[in-house]
C-alpha positions in Angstrom: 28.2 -1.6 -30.9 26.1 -4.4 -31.7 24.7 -4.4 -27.6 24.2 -0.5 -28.1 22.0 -1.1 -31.1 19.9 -3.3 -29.3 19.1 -1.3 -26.3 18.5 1.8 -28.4 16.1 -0.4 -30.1 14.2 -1.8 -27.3 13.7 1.7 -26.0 12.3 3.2 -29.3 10.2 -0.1 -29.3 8.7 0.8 -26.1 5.2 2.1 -26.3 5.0 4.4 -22.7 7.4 7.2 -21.9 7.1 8.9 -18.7 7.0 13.0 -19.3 6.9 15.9 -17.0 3.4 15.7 -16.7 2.5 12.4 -17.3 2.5 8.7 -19.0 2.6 9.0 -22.7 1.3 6.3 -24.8 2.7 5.8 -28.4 0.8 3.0 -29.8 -2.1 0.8 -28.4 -0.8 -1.8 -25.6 -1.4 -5.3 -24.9 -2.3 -6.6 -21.5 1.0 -7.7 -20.7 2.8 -4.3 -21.6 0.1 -2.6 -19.8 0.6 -4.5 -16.9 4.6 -4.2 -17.0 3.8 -0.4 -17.5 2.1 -0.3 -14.0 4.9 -2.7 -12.7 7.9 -0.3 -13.6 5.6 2.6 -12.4 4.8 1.1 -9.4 8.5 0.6 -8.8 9.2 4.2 -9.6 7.1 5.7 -7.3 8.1 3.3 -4.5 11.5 3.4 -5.3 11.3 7.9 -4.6 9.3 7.2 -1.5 12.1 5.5 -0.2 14.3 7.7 -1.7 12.9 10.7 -0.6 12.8 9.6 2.6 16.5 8.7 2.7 17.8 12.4 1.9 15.4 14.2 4.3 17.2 11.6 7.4 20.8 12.5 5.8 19.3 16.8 5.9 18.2 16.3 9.6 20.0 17.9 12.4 22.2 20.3 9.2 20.1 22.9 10.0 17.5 25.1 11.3 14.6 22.5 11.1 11.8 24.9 9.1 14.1 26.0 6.6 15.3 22.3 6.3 11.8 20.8 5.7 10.6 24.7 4.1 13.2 24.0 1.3 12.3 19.7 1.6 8.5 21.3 0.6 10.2 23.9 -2.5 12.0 21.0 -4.1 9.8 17.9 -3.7 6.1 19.9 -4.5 4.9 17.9 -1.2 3.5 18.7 2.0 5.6 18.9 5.3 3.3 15.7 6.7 3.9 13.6 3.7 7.5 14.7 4.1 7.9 14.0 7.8 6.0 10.3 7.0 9.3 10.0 4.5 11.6 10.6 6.8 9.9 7.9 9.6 9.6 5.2 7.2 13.0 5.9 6.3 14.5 6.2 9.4 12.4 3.2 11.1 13.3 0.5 8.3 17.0 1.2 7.2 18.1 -0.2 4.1 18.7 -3.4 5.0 15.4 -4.0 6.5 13.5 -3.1 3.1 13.8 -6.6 1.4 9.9 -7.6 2.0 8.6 -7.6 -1.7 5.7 -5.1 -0.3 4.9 -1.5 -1.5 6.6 1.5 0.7 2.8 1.9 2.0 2.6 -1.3 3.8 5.9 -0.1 5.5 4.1 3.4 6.7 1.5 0.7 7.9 3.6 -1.2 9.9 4.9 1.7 11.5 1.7 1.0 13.9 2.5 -2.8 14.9 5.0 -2.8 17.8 8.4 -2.8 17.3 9.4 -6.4 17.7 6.6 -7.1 15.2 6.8 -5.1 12.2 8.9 -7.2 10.1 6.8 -10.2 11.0 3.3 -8.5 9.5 5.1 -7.4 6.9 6.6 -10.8 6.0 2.8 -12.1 6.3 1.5 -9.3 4.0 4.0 -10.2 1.3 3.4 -14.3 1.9 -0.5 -13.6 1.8 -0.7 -11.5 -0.9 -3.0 -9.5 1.7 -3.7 -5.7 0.6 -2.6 -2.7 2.7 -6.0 -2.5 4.1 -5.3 -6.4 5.4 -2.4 -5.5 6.7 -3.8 -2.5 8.8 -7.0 -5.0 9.9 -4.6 -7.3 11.1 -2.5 -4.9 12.6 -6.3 -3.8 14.7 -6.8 -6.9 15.7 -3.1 -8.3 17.0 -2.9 -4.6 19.1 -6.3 -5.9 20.5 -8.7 -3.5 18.9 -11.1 -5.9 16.8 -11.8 -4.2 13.2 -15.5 -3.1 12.5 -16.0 -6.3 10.3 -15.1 -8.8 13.6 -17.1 -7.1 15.8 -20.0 -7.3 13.5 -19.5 -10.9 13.3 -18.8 -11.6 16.6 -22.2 -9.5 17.8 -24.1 -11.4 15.3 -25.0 -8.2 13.7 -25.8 -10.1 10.1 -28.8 -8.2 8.7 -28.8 -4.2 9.0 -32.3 -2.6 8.0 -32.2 -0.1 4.9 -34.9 1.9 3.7 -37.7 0.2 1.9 -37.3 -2.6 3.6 -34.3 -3.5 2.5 -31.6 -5.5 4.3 -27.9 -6.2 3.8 -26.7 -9.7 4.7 -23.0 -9.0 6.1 -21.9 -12.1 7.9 -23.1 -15.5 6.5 -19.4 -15.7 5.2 -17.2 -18.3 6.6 -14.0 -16.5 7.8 -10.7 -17.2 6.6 -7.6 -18.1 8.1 -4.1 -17.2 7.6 -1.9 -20.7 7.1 1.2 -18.9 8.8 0.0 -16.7 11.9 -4.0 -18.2 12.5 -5.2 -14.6 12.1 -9.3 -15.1 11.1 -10.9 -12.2 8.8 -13.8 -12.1 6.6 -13.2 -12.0 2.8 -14.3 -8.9 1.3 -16.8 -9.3 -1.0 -20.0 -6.8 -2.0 -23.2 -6.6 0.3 -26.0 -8.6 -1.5 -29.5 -6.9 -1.1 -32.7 -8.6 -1.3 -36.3 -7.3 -0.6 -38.1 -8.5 2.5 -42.1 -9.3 1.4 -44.7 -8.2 3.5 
């Protein structure tokens, strides 16, 4: 009774509800329950991604494949590519190869790494704290295929002429190195522009 009556409290206390359409806010929030608000959303979404994903793998082969994924498209409100990207993560990682603390996105990334090293980038993703996009650069680079930002550093391509004489200064940054694998990248940070005299 008394466990009940705490629970029931906790959720009344809570300031967010998800709705149908949308996050309702009750009451203004602090950073931290803003932030735990984006956590548990975060999760949610993930956690249907995977979900998804799952049923559409248990549905193949039960059926006549159009109407499968025609009925997959009714039910879910998505299209049959973000559907069939369900179903590959899904069926790539099983269950037990989903314990890397990393969003569901950074597995749909790692679907392009080979095989043997999937799990590895991934593990590195989640140790680095890189972003999805760092995950996909290093991804480029390991298959061979130097990103954009490498090449311009490795081509010396530093300054790049604008109009009115202005000129971006790209590659003065010292590159950084991952502790666990050696992979080298250039931080992200925002172009500074400056004005050439004369």
């Amino acid at each position: 009774m008394a466990v009940t009556t705490v629970v029931a409290t906790a959720l009344l206390d809570r300031p967010y509800c998800v709705v149908p359409h949308g996050l309702e806010i009750t009451r203004a929030l602090s950073f931290d329950e803003w932030r735990a608000c984006g956590v548990a959303l975060t999760t949610i979404a993930n956690r249907t991604n995977w979900a998804i994903g799952d049923w559409l793998v248990y549905g193949a082969g039960r059926g006549d494949f159009g109407a499968y994924y025609g009925e997959a498209a009714a039910i879910t409100g998505r299209s049959f590519e973000s559907l069939s990207q369900y179903a590959r993560v899904s069926q790539t990682f099983p269950i037990a190869q989903r314990d890397v603390p990393v969003p569901w996105s950074f597995y749909r990334e790692a679907l392009r790494a080979p095989v043997q090293d999937r799990v590895r980038a991934l593990e590195l993703a989640a140790r680095n704290g890189w972003t999805k996009d760092g995950l996909a650069e290093y991804i480029s680079t390991r298959d061979g295929a130097a990103p954009p930002r490498a090449k311009a550093i490795a081509d010396g391509s530093a300054h790049h002429r604008t109009a009115g004489g202005w000129h971006t200064h790209k590659s003065h940054h010292r590159l950084m190195q991952c502790p666990s694998c050696g992979f080298k990248f250039e931080p992200k940070r925002r172009h500074r522009l400056t004005m050439v005299k004369g």
